[in-house]
C-alpha positions in Angstrom: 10.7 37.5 0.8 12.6 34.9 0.7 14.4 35.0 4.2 16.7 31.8 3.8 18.8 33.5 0.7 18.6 36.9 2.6 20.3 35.1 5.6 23.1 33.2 4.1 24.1 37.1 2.0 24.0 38.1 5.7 26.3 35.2 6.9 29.0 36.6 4.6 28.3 40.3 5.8 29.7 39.4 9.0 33.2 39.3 7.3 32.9 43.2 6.0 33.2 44.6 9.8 36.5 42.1 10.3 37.6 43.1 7.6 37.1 46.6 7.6 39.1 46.1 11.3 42.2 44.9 9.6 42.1 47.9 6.4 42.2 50.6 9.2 45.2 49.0 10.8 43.8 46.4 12.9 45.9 42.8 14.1 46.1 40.9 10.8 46.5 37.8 12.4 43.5 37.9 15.1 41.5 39.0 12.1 42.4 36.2 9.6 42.0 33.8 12.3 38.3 34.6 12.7 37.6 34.8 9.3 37.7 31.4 8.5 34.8 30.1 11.1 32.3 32.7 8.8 33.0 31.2 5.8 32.8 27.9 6.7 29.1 28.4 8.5 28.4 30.2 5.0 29.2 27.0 3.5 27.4 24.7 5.8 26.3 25.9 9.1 26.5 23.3 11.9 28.3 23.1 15.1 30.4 20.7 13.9 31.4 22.5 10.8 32.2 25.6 13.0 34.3 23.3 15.0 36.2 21.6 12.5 37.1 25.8 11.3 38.1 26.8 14.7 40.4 23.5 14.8 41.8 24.6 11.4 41.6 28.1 12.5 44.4 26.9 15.3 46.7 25.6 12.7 46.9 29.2 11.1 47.7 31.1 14.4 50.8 28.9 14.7 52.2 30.5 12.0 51.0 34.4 11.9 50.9 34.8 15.5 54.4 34.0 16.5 57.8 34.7 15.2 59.3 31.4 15.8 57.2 28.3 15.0 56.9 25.7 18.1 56.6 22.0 16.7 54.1 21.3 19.8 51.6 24.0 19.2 51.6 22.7 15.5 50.9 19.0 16.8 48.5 20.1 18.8 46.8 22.1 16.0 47.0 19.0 14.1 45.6 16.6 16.6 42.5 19.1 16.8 42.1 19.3 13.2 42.1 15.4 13.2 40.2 14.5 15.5 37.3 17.3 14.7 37.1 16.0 10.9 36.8 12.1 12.8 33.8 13.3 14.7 31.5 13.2 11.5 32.2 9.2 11.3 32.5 9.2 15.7 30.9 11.2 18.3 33.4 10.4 21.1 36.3 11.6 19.1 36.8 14.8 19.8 36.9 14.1 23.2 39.6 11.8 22.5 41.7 14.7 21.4 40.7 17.1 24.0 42.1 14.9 26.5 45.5 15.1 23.9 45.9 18.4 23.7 45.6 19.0 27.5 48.5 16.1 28.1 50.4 17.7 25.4 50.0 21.1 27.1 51.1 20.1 30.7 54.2 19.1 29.1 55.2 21.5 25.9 53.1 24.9 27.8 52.2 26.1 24.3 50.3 29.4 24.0 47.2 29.6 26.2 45.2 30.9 23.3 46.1 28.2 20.9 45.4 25.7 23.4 41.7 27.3 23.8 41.5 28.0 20.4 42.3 24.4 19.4 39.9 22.8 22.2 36.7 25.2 21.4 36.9 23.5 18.0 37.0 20.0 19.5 34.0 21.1 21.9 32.0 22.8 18.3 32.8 19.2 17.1 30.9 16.9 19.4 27.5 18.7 18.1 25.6 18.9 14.5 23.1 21.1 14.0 20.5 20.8 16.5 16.6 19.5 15.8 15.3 21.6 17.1 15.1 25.2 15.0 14.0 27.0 18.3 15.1 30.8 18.5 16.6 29.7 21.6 19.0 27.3 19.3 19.2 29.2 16.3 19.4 32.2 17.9 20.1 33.1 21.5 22.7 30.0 22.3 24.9 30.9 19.0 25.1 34.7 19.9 26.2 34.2 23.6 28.4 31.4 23.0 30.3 33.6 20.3 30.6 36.8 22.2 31.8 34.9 25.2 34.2 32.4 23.5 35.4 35.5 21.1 36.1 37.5 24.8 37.7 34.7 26.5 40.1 33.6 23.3 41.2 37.5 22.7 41.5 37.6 26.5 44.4 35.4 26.2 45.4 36.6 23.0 46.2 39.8 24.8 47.7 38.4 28.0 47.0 35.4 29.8 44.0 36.9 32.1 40.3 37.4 31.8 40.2 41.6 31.6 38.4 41.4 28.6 35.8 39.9 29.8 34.7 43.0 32.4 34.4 44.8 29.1 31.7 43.0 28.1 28.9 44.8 30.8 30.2 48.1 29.2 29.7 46.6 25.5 26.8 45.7 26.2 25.1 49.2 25.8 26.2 49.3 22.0 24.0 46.0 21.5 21.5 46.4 23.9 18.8 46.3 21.2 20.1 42.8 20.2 20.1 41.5 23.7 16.9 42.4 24.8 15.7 40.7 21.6 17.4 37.8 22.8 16.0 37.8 26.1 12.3 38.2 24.5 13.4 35.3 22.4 14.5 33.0 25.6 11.2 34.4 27.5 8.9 33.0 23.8 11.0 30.2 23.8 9.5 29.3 27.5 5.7 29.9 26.8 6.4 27.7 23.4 5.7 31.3 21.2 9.2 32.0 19.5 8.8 29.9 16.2 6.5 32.9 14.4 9.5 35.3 15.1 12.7 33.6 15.2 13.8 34.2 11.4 13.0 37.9 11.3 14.0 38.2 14.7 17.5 36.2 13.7 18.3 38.8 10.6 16.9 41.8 13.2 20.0 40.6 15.7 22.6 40.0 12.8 22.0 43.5 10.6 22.4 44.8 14.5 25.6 43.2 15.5 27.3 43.5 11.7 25.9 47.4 11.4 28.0 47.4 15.6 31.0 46.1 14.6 31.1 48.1 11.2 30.7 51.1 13.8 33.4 49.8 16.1 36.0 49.2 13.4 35.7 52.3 11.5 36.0 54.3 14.7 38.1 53.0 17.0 39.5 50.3 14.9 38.4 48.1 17.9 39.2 44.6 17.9 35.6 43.8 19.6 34.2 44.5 15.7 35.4 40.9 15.1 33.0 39.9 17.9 30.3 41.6 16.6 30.9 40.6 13.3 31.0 36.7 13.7 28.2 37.3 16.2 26.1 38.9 13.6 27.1 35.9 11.1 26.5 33.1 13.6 22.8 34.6 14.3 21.8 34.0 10.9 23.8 31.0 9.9 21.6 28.6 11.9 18.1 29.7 10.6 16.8 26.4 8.4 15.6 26.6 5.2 12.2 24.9 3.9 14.3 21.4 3.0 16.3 21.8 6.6 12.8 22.1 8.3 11.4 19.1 6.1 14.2 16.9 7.2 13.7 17.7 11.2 10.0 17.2 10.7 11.1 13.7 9.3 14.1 12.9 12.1 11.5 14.2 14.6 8.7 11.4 13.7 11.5 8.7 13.4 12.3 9.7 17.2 8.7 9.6 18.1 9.3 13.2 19.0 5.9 14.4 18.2 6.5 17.7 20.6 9.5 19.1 18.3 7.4 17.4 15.1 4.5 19.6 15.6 6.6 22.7 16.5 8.9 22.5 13.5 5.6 21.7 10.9 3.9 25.3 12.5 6.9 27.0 11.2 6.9 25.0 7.8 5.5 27.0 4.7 3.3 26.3 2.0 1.8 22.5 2.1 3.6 19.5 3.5 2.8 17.4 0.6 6.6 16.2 -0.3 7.5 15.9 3.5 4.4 13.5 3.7 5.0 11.7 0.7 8.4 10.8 2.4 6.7 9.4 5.6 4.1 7.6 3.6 7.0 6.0 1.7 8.6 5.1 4.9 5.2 4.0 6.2 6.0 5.7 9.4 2.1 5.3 10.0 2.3 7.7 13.2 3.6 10.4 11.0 1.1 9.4 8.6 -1.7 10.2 11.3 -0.2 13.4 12.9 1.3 15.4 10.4 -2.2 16.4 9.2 -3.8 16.9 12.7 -0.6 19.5 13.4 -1.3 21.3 10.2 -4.5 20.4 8.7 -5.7 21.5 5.2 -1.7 21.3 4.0 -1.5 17.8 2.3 -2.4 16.9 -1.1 -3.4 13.6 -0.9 -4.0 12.6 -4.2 0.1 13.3 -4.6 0.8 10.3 -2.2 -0.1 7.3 -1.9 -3.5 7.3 -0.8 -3.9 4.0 -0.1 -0.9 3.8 2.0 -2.1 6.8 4.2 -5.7 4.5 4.7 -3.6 1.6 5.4 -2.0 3.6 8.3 -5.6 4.6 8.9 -6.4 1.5 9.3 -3.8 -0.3 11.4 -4.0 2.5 13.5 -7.3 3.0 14.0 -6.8 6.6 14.1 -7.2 9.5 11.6 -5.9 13.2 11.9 -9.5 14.2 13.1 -8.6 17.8 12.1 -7.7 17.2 8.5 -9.8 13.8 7.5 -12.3 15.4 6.0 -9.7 16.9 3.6 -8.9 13.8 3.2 -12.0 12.6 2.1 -12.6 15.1 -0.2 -9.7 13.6 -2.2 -10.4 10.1 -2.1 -13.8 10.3 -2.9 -13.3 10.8 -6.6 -10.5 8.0 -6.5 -11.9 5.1 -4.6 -15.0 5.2 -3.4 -14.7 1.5 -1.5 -11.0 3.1 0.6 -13.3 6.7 1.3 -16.3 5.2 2.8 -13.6 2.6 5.2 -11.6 5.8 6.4 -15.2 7.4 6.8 -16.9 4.9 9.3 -13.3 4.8 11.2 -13.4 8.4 11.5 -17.4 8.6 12.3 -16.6 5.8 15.2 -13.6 8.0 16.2 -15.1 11.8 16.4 -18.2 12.1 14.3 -19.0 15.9 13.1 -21.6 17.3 11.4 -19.2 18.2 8.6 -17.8 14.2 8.6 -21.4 13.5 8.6 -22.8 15.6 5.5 -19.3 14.6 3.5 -20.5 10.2 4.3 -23.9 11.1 2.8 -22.4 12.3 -0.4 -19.9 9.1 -0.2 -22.8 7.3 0.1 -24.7 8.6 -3.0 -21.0 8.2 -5.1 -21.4 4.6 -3.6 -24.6 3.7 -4.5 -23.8 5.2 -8.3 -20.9 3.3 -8.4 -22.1 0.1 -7.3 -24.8 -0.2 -10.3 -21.6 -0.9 -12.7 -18.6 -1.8 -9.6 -20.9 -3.9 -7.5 -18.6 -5.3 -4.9 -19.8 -8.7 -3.4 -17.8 -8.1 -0.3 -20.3 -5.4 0.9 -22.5 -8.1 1.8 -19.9 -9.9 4.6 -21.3 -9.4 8.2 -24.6 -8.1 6.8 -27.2 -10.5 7.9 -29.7 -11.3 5.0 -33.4 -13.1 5.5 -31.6 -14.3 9.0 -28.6 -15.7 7.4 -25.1 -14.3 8.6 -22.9 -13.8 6.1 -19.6 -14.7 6.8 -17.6 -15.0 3.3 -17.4 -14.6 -0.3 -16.4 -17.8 -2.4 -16.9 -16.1 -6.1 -19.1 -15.8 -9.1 -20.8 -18.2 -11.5 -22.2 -17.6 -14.3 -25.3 -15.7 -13.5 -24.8 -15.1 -9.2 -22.5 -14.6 -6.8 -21.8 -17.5 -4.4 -21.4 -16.5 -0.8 -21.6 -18.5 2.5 -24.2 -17.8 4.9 -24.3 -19.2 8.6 -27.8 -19.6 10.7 -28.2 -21.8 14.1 -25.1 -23.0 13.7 -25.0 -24.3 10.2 -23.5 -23.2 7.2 -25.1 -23.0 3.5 -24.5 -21.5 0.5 -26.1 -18.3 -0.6 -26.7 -17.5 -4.5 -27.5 -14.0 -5.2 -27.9 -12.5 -8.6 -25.5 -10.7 -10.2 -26.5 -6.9 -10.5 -26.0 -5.4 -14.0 -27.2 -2.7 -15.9 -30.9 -2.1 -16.3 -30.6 -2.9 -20.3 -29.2 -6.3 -19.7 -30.4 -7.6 -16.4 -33.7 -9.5 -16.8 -32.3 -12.0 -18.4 -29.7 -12.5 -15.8 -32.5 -12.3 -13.3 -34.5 -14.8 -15.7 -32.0 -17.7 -15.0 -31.8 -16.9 -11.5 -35.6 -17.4 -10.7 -35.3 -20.2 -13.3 -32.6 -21.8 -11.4 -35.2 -21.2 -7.9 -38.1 -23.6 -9.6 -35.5 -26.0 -11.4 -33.6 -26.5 -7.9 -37.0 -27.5 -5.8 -37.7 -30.1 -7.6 -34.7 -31.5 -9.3 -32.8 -31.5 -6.0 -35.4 -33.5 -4.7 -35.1 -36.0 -7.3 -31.4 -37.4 -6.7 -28.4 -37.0 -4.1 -25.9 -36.2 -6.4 -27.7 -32.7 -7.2 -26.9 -30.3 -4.8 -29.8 -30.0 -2.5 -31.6 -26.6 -2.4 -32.9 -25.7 1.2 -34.4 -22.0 1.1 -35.4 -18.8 -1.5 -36.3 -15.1 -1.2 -37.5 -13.9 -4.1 -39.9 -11.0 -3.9 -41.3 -10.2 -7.4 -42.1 -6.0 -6.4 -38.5 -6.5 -4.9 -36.9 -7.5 -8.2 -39.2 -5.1 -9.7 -37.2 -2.0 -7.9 -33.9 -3.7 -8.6 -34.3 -4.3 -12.0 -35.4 -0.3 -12.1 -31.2 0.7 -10.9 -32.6 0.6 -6.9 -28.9 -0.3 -5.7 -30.4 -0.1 -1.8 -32.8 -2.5 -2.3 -30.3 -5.1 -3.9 -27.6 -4.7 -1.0 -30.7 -4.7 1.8 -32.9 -6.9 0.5 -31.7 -9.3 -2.6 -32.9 -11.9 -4.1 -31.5 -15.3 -2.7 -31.3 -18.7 -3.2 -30.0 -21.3 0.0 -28.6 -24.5 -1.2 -26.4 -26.7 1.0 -22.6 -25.7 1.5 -20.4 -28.1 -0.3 -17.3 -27.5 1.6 -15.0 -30.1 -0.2 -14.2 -27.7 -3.4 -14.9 -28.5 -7.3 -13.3 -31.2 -9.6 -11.2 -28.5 -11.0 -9.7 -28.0 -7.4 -8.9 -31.6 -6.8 -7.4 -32.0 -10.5 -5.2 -29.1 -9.4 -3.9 -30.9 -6.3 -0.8 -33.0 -7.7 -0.6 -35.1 -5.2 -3.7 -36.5 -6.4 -3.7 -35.8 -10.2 -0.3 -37.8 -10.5 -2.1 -40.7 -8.5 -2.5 -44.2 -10.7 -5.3 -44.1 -9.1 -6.5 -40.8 -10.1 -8.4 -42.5 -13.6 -10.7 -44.3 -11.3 -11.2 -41.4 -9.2 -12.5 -40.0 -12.5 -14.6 -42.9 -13.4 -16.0 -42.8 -10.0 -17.3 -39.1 -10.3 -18.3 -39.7 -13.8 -20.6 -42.5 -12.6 -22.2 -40.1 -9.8 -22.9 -37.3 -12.5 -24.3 -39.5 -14.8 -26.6 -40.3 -12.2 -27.4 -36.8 -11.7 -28.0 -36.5 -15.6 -30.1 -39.4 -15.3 -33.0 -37.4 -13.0 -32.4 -34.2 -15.1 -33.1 -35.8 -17.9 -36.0 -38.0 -16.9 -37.8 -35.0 -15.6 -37.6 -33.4 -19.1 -34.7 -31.2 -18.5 -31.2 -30.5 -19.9 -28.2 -28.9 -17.5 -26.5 -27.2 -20.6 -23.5 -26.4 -18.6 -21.9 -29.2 -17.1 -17.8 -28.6 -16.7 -15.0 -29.5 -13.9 -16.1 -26.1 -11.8 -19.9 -27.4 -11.6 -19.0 -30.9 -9.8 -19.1 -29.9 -6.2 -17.7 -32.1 -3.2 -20.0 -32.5 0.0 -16.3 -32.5 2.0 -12.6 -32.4 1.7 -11.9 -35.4 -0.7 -8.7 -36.0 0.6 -4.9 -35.0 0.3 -3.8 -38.8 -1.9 -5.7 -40.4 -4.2 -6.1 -43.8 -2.1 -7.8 -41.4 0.0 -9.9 -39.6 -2.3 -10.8 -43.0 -3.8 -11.9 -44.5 -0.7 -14.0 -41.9 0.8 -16.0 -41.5 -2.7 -16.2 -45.9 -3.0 -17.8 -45.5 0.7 -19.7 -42.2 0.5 -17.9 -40.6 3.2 -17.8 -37.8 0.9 -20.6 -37.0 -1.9 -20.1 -35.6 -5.5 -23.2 -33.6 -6.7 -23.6 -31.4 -10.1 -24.7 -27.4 -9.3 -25.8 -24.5 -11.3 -29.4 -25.4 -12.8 -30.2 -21.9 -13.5 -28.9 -22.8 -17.2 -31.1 -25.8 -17.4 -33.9 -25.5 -19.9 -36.9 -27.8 -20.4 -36.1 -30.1 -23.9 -36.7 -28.5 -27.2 -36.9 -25.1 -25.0 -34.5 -22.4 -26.5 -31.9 -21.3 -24.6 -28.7 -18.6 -24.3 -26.3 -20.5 -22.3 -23.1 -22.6 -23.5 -19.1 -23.3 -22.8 -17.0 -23.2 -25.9 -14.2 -25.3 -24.1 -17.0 -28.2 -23.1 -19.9 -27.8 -25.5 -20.9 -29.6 -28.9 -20.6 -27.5 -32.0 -24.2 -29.0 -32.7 -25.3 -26.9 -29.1 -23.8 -23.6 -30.7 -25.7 -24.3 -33.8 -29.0 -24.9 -32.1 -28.7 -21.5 -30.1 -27.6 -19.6 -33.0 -30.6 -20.9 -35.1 -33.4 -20.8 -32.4 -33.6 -24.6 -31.9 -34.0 -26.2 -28.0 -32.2 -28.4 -25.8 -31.2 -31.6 -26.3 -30.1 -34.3 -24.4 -27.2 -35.1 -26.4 -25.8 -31.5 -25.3 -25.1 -32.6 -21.7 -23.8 -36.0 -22.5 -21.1 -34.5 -24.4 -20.5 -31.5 -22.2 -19.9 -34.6 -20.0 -17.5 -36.7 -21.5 -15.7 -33.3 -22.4 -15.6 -32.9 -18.6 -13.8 -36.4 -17.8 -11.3 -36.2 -20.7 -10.4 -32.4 -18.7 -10.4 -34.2 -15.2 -8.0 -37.1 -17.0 -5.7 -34.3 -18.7 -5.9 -31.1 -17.7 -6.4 -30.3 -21.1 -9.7 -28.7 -22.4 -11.6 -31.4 -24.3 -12.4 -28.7 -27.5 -9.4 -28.1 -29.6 -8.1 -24.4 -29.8 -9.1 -24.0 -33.5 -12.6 -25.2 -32.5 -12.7 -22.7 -29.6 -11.8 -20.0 -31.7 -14.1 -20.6 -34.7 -17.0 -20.9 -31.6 -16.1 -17.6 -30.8 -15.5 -15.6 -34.3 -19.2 -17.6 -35.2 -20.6 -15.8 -32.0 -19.2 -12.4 -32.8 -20.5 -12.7 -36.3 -24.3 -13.4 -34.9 -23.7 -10.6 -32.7 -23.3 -8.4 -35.6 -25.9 -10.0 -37.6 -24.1 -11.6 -39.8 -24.1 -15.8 -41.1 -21.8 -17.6 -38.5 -22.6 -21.2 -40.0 -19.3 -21.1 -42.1 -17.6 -20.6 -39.2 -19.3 -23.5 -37.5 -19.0 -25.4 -40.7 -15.0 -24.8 -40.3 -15.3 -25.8 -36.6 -17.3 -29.0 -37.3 -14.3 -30.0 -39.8 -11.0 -29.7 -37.4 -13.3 -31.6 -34.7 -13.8 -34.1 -36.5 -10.4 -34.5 -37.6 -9.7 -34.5 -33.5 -12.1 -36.9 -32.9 -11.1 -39.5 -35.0 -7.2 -39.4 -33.7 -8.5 -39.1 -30.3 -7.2 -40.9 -27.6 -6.0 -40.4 -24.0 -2.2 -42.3 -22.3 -2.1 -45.1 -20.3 -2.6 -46.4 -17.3 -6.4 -45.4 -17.9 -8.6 -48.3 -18.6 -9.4 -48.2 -22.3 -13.3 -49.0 -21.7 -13.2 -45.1 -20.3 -11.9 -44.0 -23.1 -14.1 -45.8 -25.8 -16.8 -44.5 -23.5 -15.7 -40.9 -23.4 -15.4 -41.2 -27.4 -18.7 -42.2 -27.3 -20.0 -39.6 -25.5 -18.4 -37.0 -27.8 -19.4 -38.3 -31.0 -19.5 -35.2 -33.3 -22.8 -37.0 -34.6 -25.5 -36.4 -31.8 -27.6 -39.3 -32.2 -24.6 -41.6 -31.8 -24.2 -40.2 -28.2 -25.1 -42.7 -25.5 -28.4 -41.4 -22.9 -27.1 -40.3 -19.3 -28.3 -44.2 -18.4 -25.8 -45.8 -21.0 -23.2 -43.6 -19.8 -24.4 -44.7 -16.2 -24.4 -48.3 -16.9 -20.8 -48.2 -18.5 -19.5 -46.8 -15.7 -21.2 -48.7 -13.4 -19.7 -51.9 -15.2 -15.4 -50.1 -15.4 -15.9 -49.5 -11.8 -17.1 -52.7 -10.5 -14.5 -54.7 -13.0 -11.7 -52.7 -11.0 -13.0 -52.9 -7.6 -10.5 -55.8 -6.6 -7.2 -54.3 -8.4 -4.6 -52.4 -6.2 -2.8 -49.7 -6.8 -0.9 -47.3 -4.6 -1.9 -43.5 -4.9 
């Protein structure tokens, strides 16, 4: 039943016995002014509104209850209309024209009951529907406060005395029924019991005090009916519906009134879902956390914002230990990652054996989820082979890079990246690849980053490779190489200040010269990189902000450049899967596509393709040449010829090439060189120690020239 409509039809009931008073020959006027307080509580019941009617209600009596109109009483009437319709913008108000009406009424002595009449509306006025949906406030205060003002005001109607009000003891045993029902609702009210009753116990009262005052007018034509009648009217009008009780919940939290919060959401039917999605969107995060403790199991949470509510969580660091595992339940199937954070919060907080069974199945959904989603991250603050791991920098081609801390020192941590069973070994391939290229190469010059430590267990990648996801967050494979803290080329090239440098062409030079050196040992050791590019040029330290500054610490070694990733590197003339369209010879594609090795002639190119991008910010391989590369490679992937695509791609390069060139001020030797180096034939590509010796010789030549930066 739906109490709220069955109410308000009871609200307009209380006119019938009024009404019925002034059919059977009752005062017109004392009826008509009553009248007008029901309807307007119909309409919207408040104290105030009921104010703002009595005030209006005054107006009226001037004219019906008196022969001859006085201009005071209607000024007065006017002032309490006024100042009750102000006191929705001003509380104060209506206090304002209290204090009016009484200085009007020393002077003018207007009718008693007008003067009462018009000041009860001022008093209605100062109050708007109260919080708190108590029977004691719906209920109980509404139904005295109407019975004694309705005695009083007809008191004075009659004669200017208080006799009516001795009638009220011998009333009372026609209502007895309703006022022991609102004594029993004062007595619930005090042991914090009445909100399970109040709204049947509200229409109970009001069907009582209408059916009274029906009874009284009929039969005596009594003028108390019209007590009874906005009695029974006023009993109902203040019962809240599902919205009113939503809203108070909300003011409630917004006062930090978690006392008349958690008593109003007892009384709340159904679930709480819209209410919460409001407080979510407000991101009252207290709300947030108590509004499911107070009524567990009542919140949909895949209807808010879930990841607002574990944000609140969070910040917090609470959760509504009552309804969490609801909670859970939810955000399980939605985001594993946000579940299993709310989950340890909530274990830390007040573990249960149900919070405990419902993070073992989190955990399974995890580990299933983390064979496709792997999330990097998981590994910060895990310690791994006795290296802390404090961040996560990002992935290469093959691993993810993290940064690992032991005895005080930093280094960088390589870890393979976890894929699908079908397509992992070869990742894992390059990675133990990389492990045996990196001994012995790093040893070989300073200018390739320096490997320090690995942990590669072959039954280990055995179970990984098999989809054991707890074996490759407990116990991956790593490789430890030193931390270059400075950044990559592409970084610096990034930083305008130094891009924008005149100097910033000898800057380039100056790393050139250092990986050429680097592709010097590669190569004598009968290896070829295969992917050499801007993000593969590592700094030892923070180059600088300018480029005087970068220059000079690179001229005096205050800062070392050093090539990474070897785990591409193949022997020469050994095949291989790796390339970068943007940085790569067409002749590399070829090779790969048609089973040939490594060459040499690969990296020199991928090298000069690397200084033109540091000197431009342009990638070296023209769009067209890219995109060929890449239709060529999804026709081999279908099995299908991609030599005419190549064959297209070879044409526009060489069309490039011929017109290439880059602006001044950069020394033209660097560019000849860098043409050199790119040659689309790749026996007319200088070895890594040409390339070295031509830089060597434009960096020395400029040594004494000056430029700011």
């Amino acid at each position: 039943m739906d109490f709220y409509r069955v109410n308000k039809i009871l609200v307009y009931l209380g006119l019938f016995p009024i009404i019925l008073y002034i059919i059977r020959g009752g005062s017109l006027s004392l009826g008509v002014i009553f009248i007008l307080p029901i309807i307007a509580l119909a309409v919207k019941p408040s104290f105030r509104t009921l104010g703002i009617s009595l005030a209006v209600a005054s107006i009226v009596s001037c004219f019906i209850t008196s022969n001859v109109i006085q201009l005071s009483s209607v000024i007065i009437s006017a002032i309490s209309i006024l100042f009750s319709v102000l006191s929705l913008r001003q509380r104060v108000l209506p206090l304002v024209g209290l204090a009016g009406i009484i200085a009007l009424s020393i002077f003018f002595h207007p009718s008693l009951f007008l003067v009462l009449l018009a000041s009860s509306g001022l008093l209605f006025s100062l109050f708007d529907k109260p919080l708190d949906p108590s029977g004691i406030f719906t209920l109980a205060i509404p139904y005295f406060v109407t019975q004694v003002l309705f005695l009083v005001l007809y008191s004075f109607y009659v004669s200017p005395s208080f006799w009516a009000i001795n009638l009220f003891g011998e009333l009372s045993r026609y209502a007895y029924l309703a006022y022991a029902v609102v004594i029993i609702t004062f007595a619930l009210y005090l042991l914090r019991k009445d909100y399970a009753i109040h709204m049947y116990v509200n229409a109970l009262i009001s069907a009582i005090s209408i059916a009274l005052g029906s009874v009284l007018a009929y039969l005596f034509v009594s003028p108390f009916s019209i007590m009874f009648g906005i009695s029974g009217s006023m009993a109902v009008a203040f019962t809240f519906s599902q919205r009113d009780l939503g809203n108070i919940i909300i003011e409630a939290f917004k006062r930090n009134d978690l006392r008349l919060a958690e008593r109003v959401s007892s009384i709340y039917e159904g679930d709480l879902t819209e209410v919460y999605k409001k407080l979510v969107d407000m991101k009252l995060c207290n709300a947030v956390v108590k509004l499911p403790e107070f009524r567990p199991y009542k919140i949909n949470y895949l209807d808010v914002d879930y990841t607002k509510v574990a944000e609140c969580f969070l910040e917090l660091k609470q959760v509504p230990v009552r309804d969490v595992i609801n909670y859970l339940r939810f955000v399980k199937e939605k985001d594993i990652n946000l579940a299993e954070k709310v989950g340890r919060l909530a274990l830390d907080i007040s573990p249960s054996p149900k919070l405990v069974n419902i993070m073992k199945e989190i955990e399974v959904l995890k580990l299933d989820y983390l064979k496709y989603n792997w999330d990097p991250e998981i590994w910060i603050g895990n310690e791994l082979y006795g290296y802390k791991i404090i961040s996560y920098l990002g992935k290469g081609g093959s691993s993810y890079v993290l940064v690992g801390e032991k005895e005080g020192k930093r280094y960088a941590i390589k870890i393979p990246i976890l894929m699908p069973p079908s397509t992992s070994s070869s990742s894992y391939y390059d990675f133990v690849n990389e492990y045996s290229q990196l001994r012995d190469l790093s040893q070989r010059s300073d200018n390739i980053v320096k490997f320090v430590d690995a942990r590669i267990d072959s039954f280990g990648l055995k179970k990984i490779l098999s989809g054991d996801v707890v074996a490759y967050m407990k116990e991956p494979p790593i490789l430890v190489m030193e931390f270059m803290e400075g950044g990559s080329a592409k970084s610096l090239m990034n930083d305008n200040n130094v891009f924008y440098s005149d100097l910033w062409w000898k800057i380039v030079a100056l790393i050139g010269y250092e990986m050429a050196s680097a592709l010097k040992a590669i190569h004598e050791m009968g290896f070829v990189h295969l992917d050499i590019k801007p993000s593969n040029i590592l700094f030892s330290k923070q180059p600088g902000k300018t480029g005087k500054e970068v220059l000079e610490k690179l001229v005096k070694g205050e800062v070392k450049v050093k090539l990474s990733d070897l785990g591409s590197a193949r022997k020469r003339g050994e095949r291989f899967i790796q390339y970068t369209p943007e940085y790569c010879p067409i002749d590399q594609v070829e090779a790969l596509f048609k089973g040939e090795g490594a060459q040499f002639s690969m990296d020199i190119y991928s090298l000069g393709a690397t200084l033109y991008t540091l000197l431009t910010r342009q990638p070296f391989n023209p769009r067209e040449v890219v995109s060929q590369i890449n239709d060529a490679e999804l026709l081999y992937k279908d099995n299908k010829d991609p030599l005419p695509s190549l064959q297209k791609a070879k044409e526009i390069y060489v069309k490039f090439h011929e017109a290439f060139t880059v602006e001044e001020p950069v020394d033209r030797r660097l560019v000849e060189l860098i043409k050199s180096m790119t040659s689309p034939e790749p026996e007319k590509r200088p070895s890594a120690l040409e390339v070295y010796k031509r830089l060597e010789e434009i960096i020395n030549n400029n040594e004494g020239s000056s430029s700011t930066g």
